[in-house]
TIROVO-479189 format. One record per residue: residue in three letters; x, y, z of N, C-alpha, C in turn. Coordinates in steps of 0.2 Angstrom, whole numbers, plus 5000, padded with zeros to 4 digits. Each point is the difference from the previous one (the first is absolute). Example, Ala and Ser with C-alpha at 12.3 -4.5 7.8 and 13.67 -1.06 7.14 Angstrom:
% residues 2
ALA506649725039499650065000500450065000SER499850054996500450065001499650055003
END
This chain:
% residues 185
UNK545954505418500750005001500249945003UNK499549985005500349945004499749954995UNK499949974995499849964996500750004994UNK500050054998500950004995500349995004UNK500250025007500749985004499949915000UNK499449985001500149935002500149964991UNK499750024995500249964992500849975001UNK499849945000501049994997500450024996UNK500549995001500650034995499949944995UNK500550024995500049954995500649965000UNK500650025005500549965002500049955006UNK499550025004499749975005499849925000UNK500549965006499949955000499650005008UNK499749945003499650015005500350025007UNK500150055003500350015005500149975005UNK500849985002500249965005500150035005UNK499650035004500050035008499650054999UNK499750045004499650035002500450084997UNK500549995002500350074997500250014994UNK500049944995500250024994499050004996UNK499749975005499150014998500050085000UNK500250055007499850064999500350054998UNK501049964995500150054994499750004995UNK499749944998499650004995499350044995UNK499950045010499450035000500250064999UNK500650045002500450065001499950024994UNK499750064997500050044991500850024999UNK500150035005500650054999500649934999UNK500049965002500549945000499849964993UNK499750014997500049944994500450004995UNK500350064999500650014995500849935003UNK499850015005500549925000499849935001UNK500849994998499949904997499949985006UNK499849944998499749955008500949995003UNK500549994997500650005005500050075003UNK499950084998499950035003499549995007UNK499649985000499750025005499949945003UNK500549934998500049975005500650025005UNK500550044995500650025006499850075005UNK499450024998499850065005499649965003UNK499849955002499649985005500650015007UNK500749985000500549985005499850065004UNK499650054997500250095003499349995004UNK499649974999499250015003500049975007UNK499850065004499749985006499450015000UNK499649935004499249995002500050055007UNK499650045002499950045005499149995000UNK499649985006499650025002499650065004UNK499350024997500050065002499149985005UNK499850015005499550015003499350054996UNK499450034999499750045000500350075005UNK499950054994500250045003500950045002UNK500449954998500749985001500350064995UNK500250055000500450044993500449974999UNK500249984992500449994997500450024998UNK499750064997500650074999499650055001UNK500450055007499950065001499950054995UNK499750055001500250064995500450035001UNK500250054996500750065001500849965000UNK499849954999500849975001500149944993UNK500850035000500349954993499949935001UNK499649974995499949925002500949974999UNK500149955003500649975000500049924996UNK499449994999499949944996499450014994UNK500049944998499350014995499549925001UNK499350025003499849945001499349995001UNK500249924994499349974996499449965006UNK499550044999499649955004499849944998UNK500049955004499949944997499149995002UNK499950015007499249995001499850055004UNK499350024999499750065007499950044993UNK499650055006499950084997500550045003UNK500150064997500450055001499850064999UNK499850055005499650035000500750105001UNK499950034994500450064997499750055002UNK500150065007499850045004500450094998UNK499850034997500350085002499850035006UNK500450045003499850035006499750064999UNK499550055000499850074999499750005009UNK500150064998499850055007499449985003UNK499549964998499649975003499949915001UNK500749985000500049945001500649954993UNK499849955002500349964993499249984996UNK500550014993499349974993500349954999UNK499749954997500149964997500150014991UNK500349994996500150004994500049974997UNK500349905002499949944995500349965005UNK499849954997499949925002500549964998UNK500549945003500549974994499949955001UNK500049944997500049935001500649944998UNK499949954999500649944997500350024995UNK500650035000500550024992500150075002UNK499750035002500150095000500749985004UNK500250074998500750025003500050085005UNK500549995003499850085005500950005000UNK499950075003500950025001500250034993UNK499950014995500149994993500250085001UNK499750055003500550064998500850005005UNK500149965004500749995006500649964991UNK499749984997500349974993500150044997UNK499550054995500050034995500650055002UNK499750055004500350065003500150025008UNK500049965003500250025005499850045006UNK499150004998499750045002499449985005UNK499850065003499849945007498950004996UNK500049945006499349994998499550055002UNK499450024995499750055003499249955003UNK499849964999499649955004500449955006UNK499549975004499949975001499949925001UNK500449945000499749944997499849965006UNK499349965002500049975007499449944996UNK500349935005499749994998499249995001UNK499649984999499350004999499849925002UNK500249974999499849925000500849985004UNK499949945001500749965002500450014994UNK500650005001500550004992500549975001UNK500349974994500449974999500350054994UNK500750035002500450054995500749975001UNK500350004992500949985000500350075000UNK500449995002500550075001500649984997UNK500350044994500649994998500250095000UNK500849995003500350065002500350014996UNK499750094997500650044993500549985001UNK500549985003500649994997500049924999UNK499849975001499949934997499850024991UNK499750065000499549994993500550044994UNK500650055003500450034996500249994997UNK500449935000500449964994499449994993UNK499349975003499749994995499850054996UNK500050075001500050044996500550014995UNK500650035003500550004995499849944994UNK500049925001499849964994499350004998UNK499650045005499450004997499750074999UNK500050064995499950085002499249994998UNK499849954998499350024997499749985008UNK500149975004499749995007500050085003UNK500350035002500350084999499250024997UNK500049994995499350044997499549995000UNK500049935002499349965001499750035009UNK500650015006499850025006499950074996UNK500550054998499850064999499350034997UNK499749924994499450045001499449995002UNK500249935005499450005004500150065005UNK500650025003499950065006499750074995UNK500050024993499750064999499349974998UNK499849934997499249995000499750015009UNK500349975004499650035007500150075003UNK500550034998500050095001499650024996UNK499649984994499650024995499350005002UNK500049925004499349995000499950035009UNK500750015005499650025006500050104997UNK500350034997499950064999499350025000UNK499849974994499150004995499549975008UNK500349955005499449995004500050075005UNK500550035001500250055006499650054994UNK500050014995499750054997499450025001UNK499549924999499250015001499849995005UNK499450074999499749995006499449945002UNK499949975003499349965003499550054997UNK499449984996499350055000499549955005UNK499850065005499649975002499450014995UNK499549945000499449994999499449995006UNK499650014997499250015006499649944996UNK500349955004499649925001499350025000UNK499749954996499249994998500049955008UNK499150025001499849945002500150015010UNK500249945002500150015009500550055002UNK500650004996500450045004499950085000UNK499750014994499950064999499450035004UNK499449965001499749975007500350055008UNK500549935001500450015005500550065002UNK500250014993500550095003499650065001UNK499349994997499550065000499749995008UNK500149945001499750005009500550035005UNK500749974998500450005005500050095000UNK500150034994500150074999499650035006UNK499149974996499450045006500249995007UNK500149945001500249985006500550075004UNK500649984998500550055003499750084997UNK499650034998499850064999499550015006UNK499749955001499650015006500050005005UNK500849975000500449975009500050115001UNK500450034994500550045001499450055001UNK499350004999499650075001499750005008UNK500349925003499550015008500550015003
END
């Protein structure tokens, strides 16, 4: 996935500034002209994020949509016994994308993982370009149902445990005797 987003376009001249470098990388943004996407640079803010730093909370409507430029990004659900991890995101991925389509709030978690470097462009900076752009509209709408699809399917299966060959299996047979022993004196 991260190899297609980086292929050039075929209207793609070499990018002057570091922001028009990672609209380039953006899947969902390719259906516009290089003038589009040099006039939505005006709308991009650069924000720095720490390890560990949320980007986007859960449970609440995103109010922008925003392309990572560098770092890891690490995608958390909360269950009853903690936050899970579900997916990783890197240069070109976009977040915020259901606060666009419909309105709705996030049901993960985004933090960073690495140092990051993320631009924020705010929905209402991006509204007009819908109106002239509807297939933008569709292109967010179905990256947000490919990731409802793919966190649904991961919430589904279960982990099978397996009984490792070898030291470990070793190991848990002792530690078992062990604490069976502690519990009989």
């Amino acid at each position: 996935r991260q190899l297609a987003a980086s292929e050039p376009r075929q209207d793609q001249v070499r990018p002057a500034t570091r922001m028009s470098a990672v609209l380039n990388t953006v899947g969902a943004l390719r259906m516009l002209s290089h003038t589009d996407l040099a006039e939505l640079e005006r709308h991009m803010h650069l924000v720095a994020f720490a390890p560990r730093d949320v980007i986007l909370a859960g449970g609440v409507v995103p109010d922008a949509l925003y392309i990572i430029e560098s770092g890891v990004v690490s995608v958390s659900l909360e269950r009853a016994d903690g936050w899970f991890e579900v997916g990783r995101m890197g240069p070109g991925e976009l977040l915020g994308e259901t606060g666009f389509v419909d309105q709705s709030p996030t049901l993960g978690r985004s933090c960073a993982l690495t140092d990051c470097m993320v631009y924020r462009i705010a929905l209402a900076d991006l509204e007009p370009w819908v109106k002239d752009h509807p297939e933008l509209r569709g292109a967010l709408a179905g990256l947000a149902k490919f990731r409802a699809k793919a966190r649904a399917a991961m919430l589904e299966s279960k982990p099978v445990a397996t009984d490792s060959p070898g030291f470990l299996r070793w190991l848990r047979s002792s530690v078992t005797r062990l604490q069976g022993g502690r519990g009989e004196r």
